[in-house]
C-alpha positions in Angstrom: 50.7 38.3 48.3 47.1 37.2 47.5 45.9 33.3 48.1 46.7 32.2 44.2 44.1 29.0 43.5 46.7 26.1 42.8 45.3 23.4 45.2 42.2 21.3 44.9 42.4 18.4 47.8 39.0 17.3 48.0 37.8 15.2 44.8 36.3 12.3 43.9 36.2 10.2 40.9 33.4 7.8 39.6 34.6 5.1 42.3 32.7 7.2 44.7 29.4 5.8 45.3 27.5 9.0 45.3 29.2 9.7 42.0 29.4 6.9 39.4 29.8 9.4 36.8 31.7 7.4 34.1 33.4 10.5 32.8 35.1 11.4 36.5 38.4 10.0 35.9 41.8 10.8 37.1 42.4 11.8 33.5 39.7 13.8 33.3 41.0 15.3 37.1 44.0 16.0 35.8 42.5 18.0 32.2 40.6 20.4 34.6 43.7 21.2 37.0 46.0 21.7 34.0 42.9 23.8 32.2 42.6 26.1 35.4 46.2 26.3 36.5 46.4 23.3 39.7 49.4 22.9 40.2 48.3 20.2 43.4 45.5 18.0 43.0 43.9 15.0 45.4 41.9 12.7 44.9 39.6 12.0 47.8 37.2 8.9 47.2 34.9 8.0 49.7 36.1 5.1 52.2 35.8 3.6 55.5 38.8 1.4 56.6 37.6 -2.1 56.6 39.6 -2.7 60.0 37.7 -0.4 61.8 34.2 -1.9 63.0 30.8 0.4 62.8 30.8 1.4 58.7 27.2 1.9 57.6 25.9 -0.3 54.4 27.3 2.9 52.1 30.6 2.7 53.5 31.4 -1.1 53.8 31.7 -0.9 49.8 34.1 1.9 49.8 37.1 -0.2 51.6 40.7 0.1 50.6 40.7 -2.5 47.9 37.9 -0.5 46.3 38.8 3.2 46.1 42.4 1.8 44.7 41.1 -0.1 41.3 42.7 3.2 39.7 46.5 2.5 40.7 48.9 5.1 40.9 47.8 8.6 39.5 48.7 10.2 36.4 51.7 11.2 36.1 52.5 14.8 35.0 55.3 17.7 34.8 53.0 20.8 36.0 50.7 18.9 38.5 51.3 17.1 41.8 48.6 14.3 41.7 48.2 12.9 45.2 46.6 10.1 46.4 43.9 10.4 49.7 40.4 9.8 51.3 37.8 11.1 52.5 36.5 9.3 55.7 34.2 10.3 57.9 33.1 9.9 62.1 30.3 8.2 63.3 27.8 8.8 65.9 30.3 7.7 68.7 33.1 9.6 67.4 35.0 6.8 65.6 36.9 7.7 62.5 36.8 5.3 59.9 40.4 5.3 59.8 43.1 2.6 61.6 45.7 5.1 63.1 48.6 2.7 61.9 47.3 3.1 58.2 47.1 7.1 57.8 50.6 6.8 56.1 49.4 5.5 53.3 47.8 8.0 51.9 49.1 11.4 51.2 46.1 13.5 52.5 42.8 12.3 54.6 39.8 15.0 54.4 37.1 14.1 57.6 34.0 15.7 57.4 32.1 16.2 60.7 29.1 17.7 59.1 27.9 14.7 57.2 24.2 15.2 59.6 22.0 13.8 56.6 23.3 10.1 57.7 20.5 9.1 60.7 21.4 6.6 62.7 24.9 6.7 61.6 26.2 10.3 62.2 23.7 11.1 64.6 20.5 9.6 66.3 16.9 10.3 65.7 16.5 12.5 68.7 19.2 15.1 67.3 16.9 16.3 64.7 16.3 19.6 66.1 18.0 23.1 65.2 19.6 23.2 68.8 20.8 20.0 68.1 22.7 20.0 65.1 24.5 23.0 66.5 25.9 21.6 69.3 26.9 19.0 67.1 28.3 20.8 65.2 30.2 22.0 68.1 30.9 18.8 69.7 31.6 16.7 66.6 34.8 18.7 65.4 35.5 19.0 69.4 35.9 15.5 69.5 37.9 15.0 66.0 40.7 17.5 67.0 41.0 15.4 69.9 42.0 12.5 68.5 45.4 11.2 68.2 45.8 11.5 64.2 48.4 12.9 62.3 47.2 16.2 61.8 49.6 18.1 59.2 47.8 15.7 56.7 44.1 16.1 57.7 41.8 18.8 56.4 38.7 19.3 58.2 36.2 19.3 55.4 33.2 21.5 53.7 32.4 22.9 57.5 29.6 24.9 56.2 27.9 22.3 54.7 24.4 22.4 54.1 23.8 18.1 54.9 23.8 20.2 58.4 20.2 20.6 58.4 19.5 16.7 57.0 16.0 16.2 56.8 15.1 19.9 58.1 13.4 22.5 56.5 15.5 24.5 53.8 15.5 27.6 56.4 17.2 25.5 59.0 20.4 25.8 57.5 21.3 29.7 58.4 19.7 29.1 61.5 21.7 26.1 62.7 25.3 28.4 61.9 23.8 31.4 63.5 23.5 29.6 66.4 26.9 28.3 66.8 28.1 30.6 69.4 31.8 32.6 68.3 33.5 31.9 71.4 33.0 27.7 70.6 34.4 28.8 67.2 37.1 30.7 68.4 38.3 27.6 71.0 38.0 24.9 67.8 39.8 26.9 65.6 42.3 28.1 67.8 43.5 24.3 68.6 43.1 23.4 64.9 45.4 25.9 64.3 47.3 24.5 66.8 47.2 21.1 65.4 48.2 22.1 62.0 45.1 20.8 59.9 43.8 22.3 56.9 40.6 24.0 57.0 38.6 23.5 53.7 37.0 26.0 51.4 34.7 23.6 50.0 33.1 24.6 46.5 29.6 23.8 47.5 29.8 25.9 50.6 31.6 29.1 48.7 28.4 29.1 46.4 26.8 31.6 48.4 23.3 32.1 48.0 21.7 35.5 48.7 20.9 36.2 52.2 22.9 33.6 53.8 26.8 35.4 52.8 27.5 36.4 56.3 26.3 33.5 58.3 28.4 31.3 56.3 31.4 33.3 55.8 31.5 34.1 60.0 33.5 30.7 60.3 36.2 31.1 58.1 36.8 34.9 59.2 37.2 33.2 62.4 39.2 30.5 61.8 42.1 33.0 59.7 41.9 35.4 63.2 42.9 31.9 65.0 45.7 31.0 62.6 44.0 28.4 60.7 45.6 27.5 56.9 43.1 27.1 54.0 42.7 24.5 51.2 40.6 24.5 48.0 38.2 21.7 47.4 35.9 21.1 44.8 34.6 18.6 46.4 34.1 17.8 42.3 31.5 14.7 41.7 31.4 14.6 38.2 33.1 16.7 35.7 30.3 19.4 35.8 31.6 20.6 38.9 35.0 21.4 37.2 32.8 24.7 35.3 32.6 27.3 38.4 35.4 25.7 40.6 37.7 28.6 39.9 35.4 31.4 39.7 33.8 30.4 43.1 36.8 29.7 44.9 38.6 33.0 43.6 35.7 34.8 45.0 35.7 33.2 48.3 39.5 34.1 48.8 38.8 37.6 48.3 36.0 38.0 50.5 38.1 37.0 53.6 40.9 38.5 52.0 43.3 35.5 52.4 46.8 35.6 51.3 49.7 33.1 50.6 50.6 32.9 54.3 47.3 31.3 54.9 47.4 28.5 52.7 47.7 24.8 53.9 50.4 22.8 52.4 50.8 19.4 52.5 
């Protein structure tokens, strides 16, 4: 049976910083899953875990008392409205996450390609095409080693274009063509292992003309390997809500995914 989109885990609401949108509310969350048949929503706010030392200026804000003003989520018959984070990893490979406080939240997406962060994600001297492919290598390497409860992390927007940070536009294609399949193949292969979510992130899905294949190599990877799929958004402002379904619909069909490959929480 075909992927149906029902899920969107990755979400934020005005409390994100890079948001602030007034209108992004868990009500307004809520309208757009039951609008475009959601049946599992999450809302992912940025944060770093104020008990774990290193969080850039940005992040310090974002602590737990901060992305929890809302209270609990909406409550609602047809829609599962979960409550998560979306934290990241620094350059020395530390999750802004305490391992004891995972449990309290239902889902936790970690980007490793957040590479437009210098001097936080990465140092000045990684500011070269080569570069930011092997990080892209290492980084996720080193966050499917840690000890975290995997069967509620999803490894976020992987094709992300903050990969080429300050970089010419070009540099985006050329920094995935470079990551070599047989690194791919090991990653996924333990992800799958693991029992993470891999996202289809909105953003990412948006293919642009010419750059299809280069983009869509990963994920055609990652289902060979066993990996299981998510939907997100990654929804800033309600704006986003518009093409959500029509992209993501598209992106399931071009690597032919089916119910067996969906992630689950």
């Amino acid at each position: 049976m075909k992927y149906i989109f029902d899920n969107d885990l990755h979400i934020h609401s005005q409390l994100s910083l890079c948001s602030g949108n007034p209108e992004q509310t868990p009500e307004r969350i809520l309208q757009y899953a039951k609008e475009n048949g959601v049946k599992t929503l999450c809302l992912t706010d940025h944060f770093w875990d104020e008990t774990v030392p290193g969080a850039s200026g940005w992040y310090a804000k974002q602590n737990s008392t901060w992305i929890s003003a809302w209270g609990e989520m909406p409550k609602d018959d047809e829609v599962r409205f979960l409550f998560g984070v979306e934290t990241d990893m620094d350059k020395f490979m530390t999750v802004g996450m305490a391992k004891e406080n995972y449990d309290k939240y239902d889902f936790v997406v970690i980007p490793t390609t957040h590479l437009h962060m210098m001097d936080f994600t990465l140092n000045p001297e990684d500011n070269s095409i080569e570069s930011r492919a092997e990080l892209w290598v290492k980084r996720l390497d080193a966050l499917l080693s840690k000890d975290i409860p995997f069967h509620k992390i999803g490894i976020a927007h992987l094709a992300c274009r903050l990969i080429k940070g300050g970089l010419d536009d070009s540099a985006y294609v050329k920094i995935l063509d470079l990551i070599k399949d047989e690194d791919m193949e090991r990653l996924f292969t333990k992800a799958a292992k693991l029992g993470c979510g891999i996202e289809l992130n909105q953003s990412d899905m948006a293919l642009r003309v010419g750059e299809e294949e280069s983009v869509l190599r990963m994920f055609r990877i990652a289902k060979k390997c066993g990996c299981k799929f998510y939907c997100g958004s990654d929804a800033h402002s309600p704006g986003y809500f518009d093409n959500t379904k029509r992209i993501m619909e598209r992106a399931i069909d071009l690597l032919d995914l089916c119910e067996d490959d969906k992630f689950h929480i």
